[in-house]
C-alpha positions in Angstrom: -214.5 85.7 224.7 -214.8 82.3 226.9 -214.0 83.1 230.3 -211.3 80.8 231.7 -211.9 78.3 233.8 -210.9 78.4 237.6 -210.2 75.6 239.9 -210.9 75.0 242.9 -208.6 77.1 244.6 -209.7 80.1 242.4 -207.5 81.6 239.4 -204.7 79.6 240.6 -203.8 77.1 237.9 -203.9 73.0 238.6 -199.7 73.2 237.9 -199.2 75.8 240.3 -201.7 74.2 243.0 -199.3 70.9 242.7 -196.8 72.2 243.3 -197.5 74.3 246.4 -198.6 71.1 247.3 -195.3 69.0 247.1 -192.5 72.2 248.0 -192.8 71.1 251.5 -191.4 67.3 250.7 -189.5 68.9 248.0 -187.5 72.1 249.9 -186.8 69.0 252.3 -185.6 66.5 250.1 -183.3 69.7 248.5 -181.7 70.5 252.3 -181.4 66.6 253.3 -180.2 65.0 250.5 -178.9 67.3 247.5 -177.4 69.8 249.6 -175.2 66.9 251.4 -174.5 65.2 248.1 -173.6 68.4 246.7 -171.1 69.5 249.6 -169.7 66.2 249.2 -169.1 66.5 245.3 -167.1 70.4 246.0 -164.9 68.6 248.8 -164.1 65.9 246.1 -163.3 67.9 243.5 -161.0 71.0 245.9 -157.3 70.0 246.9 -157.3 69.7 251.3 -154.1 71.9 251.5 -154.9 75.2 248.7 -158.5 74.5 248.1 -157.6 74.6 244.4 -160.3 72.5 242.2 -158.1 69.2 241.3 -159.0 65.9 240.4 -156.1 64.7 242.3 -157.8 63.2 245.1 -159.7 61.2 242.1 -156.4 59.8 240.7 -155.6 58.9 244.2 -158.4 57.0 244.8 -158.5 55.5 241.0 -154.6 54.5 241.1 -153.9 53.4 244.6 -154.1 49.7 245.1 -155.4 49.9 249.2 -158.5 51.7 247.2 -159.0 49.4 244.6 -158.7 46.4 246.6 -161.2 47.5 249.6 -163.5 48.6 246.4 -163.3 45.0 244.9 -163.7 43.3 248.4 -167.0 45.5 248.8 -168.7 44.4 245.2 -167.4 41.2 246.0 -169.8 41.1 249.5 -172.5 42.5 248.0 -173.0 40.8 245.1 -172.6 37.9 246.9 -174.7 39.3 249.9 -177.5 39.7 246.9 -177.4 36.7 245.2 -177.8 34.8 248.6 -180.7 36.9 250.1 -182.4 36.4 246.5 -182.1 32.7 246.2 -183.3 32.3 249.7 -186.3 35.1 249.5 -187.9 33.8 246.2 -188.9 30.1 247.5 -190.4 32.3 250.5 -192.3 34.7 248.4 -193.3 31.9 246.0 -194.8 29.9 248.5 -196.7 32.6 250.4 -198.0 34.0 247.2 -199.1 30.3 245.8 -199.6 27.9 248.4 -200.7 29.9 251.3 -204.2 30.6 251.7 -205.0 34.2 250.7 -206.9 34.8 254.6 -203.5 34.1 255.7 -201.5 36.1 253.8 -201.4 39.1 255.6 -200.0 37.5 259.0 -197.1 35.6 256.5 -196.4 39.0 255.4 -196.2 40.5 259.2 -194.1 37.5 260.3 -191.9 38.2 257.5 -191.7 42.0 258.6 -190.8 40.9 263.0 -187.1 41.6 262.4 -187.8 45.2 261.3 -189.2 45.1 264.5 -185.3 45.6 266.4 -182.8 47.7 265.0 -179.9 46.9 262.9 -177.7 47.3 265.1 -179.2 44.9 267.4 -179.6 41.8 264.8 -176.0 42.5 264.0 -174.6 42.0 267.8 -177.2 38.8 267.9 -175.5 37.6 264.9 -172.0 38.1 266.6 -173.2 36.5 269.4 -174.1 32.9 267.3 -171.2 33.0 265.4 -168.9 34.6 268.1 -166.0 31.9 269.6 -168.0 31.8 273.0 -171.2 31.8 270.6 -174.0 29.6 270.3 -172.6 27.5 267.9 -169.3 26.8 269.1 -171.2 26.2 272.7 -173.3 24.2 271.5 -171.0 21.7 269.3 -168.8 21.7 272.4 -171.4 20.2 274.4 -172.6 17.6 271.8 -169.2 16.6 271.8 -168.6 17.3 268.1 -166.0 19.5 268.3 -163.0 19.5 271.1 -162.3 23.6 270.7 -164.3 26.5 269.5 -164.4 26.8 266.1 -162.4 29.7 264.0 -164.1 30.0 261.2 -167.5 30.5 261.4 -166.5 34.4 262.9 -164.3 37.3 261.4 -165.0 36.0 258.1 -166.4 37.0 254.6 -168.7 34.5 255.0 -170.0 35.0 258.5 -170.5 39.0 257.5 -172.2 37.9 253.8 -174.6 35.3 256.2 -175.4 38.0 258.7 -176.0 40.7 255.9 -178.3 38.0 253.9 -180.3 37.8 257.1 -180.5 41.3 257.5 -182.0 42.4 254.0 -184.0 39.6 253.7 -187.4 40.9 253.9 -186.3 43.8 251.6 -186.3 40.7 249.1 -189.1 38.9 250.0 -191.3 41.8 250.1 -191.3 42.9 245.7 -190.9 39.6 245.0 -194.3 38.6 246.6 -195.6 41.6 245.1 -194.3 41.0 241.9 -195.8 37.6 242.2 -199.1 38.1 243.3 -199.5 40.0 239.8 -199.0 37.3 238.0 -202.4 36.3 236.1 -203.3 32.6 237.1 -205.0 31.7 234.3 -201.8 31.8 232.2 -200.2 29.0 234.4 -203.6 27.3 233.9 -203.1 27.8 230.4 -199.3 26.0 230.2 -200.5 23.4 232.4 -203.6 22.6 229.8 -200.8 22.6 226.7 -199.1 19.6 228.4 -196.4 21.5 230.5 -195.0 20.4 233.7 -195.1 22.1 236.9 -190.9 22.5 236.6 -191.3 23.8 233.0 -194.4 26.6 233.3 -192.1 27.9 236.8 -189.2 28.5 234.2 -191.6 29.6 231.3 -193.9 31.8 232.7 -193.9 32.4 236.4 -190.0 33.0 236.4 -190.3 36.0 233.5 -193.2 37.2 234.7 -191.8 37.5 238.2 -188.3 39.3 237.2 -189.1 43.0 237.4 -189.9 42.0 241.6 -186.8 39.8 241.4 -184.5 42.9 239.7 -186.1 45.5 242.6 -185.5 43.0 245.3 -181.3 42.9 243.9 -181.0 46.6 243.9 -183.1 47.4 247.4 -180.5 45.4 248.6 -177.5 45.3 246.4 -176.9 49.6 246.6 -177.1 49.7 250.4 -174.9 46.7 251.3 -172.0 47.9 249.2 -172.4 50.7 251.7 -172.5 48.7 254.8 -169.6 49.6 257.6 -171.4 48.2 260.9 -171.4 44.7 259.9 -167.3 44.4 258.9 -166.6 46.2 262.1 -168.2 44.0 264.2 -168.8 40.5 262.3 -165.5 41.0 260.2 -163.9 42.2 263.6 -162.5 45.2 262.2 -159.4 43.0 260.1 -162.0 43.3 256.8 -163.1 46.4 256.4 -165.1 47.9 253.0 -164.9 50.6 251.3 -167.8 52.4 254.0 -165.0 51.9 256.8 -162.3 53.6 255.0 -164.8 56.5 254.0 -165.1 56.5 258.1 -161.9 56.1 259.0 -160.7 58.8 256.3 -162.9 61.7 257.0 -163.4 61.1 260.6 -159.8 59.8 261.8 -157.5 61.1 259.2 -159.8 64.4 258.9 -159.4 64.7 255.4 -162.7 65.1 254.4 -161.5 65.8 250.5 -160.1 62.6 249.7 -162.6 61.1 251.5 -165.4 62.8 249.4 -163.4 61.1 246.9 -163.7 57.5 248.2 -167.3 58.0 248.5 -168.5 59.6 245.1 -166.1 56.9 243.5 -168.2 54.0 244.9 -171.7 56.2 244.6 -170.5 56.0 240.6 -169.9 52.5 240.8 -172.4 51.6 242.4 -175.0 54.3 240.2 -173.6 52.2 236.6 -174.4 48.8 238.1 -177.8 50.2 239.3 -178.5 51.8 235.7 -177.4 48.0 234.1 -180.5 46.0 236.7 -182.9 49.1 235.8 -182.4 48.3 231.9 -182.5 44.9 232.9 -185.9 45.5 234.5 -187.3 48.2 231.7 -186.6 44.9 229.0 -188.6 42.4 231.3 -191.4 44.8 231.5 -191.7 45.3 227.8 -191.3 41.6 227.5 -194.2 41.1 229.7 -196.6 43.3 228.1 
């Protein structure tokens, strides 16, 4: 009878060896981030006064308009917040990854990374401050002579928090669409260029498609943690347009009713899990297209 064979680590099995090798990562990952989302979910789903299981605190946030509306208001920033930080990454990553000598890349690259370099928090407060009513702008048009009194409405604005959150995620973008770009096989925009096809019309024909799955990754690295986002409406929004995150906040840590606001967040967690799942098939059809 063939003896069988051992590994390396004796009679214990190759299965058995990987995995003693990833519980460490995995018994963390368990206590950090399912037990939370789990405790979460059993507040949700349990009544603040009995403790009874109810999905009343569902129906409250499904059917009251202050929900829905601070709900709509935070899709509506981060989709715009997305599209924005997209439109302006791409040209960057395209022209790093085509027209930018490959010695060089690598000091584009850690350029593009200096902002990670400060916190969040700080890039948020520098924003405030060029946008603020005393801000750079305002101080500076007020010297030129352009304007006779600080302008309003460049501060506690959609717009100023969908500018500041664009500049905030905007090497999350850059970053997969390089990559996504650099994979890209030369020889095929050779090949277009050789059949008679313009510059414009080989972008839109082959580098475009090819690029999508990096374009797809760069919308949901910073689509899913925008919608999220409760520093920047506090402090570029001034607190008078607050998201969905801020009334999670102001619920569970003001109100104290951690139940209904369990609630508010696994509500936008779904919401924000179907849009995800819609880019991920999104990306799934690009990659078969480009095989």
């Amino acid at each position: 009878m063939m003896a069988q064979k051992q590994g390396p680590t004796g009679g214990r099995s190759e299965a058995a060896s990987g995995w003693l090798l990833i519980s460490p990562t995995f018994i963390y990952a368990v206590l950090l981030l399912a037990a939370p989302l789990v405790a979460v979910l059993v507040y949700s789903l349990t009544l603040r006064e009995t403790g009874a299981v109810s999905f009343d605190n569902f129906l409250t946030v499904w059917t009251k308009p202050i929900y829905q509306k601070l709900m709509s208001r935070s899709l509506t920033v981060s989709f715009s917040v997305t599209a924005v930080t997209v439109l302006l990454a791409y040209p960057v990553a395209y022209f790093v990854s085509f027209h930018v000598q490959p010695s060089k890349k690598s000091l584009w690259l850690f350029l593009i990374t200096i902002p990670f370099w400060t916190s969040y928090l700080i890039r948020v407060f520098l924003w405030k401050v060029i946008l603020g009513y005393n801000g750079v702008v305002n101080s500076g048009l007020l010297s030129l002579g352009v304007i006779d009194a600080p302008l309003q409405a460049i501060n506690y604005n959609v717009q100023a928090m969908i500018l500041t959150l664009a500049h905030a995620y905007a090497p999350f973008a850059i970053l997969p669409i390089f990559v996504s770009l650099e994979k890209i096989d030369r020889s095929l925009l050779e090949a277009g260029r050789d059949l008679g096809e313009s510059s414009f019309m080989t972008f839109f024909r082959v580098t475009l498609p090819l690029s999508m799955p990096g374009v797809i990754a760069a919308v949901l690295i910073v689509f899913i943690p925008t919608v999220g986002d409760y520093v920047t409406p506090d402090l570029i929004g001034g607190g008078k347009l607050p998201m969905i995150a801020n009334m999670i906040e102001v619920t569970m840590l003001k109100q104290n009713d951690r139940h209904l606001g369990s609630a508010i967040a696994m509500t936008a967690m779904l919401i924000v899990a179907v849009v995800s799942l819609v880019f991920l098939l999104l990306n799934r059809r690009f990659l078969k297209g480009s095989k």
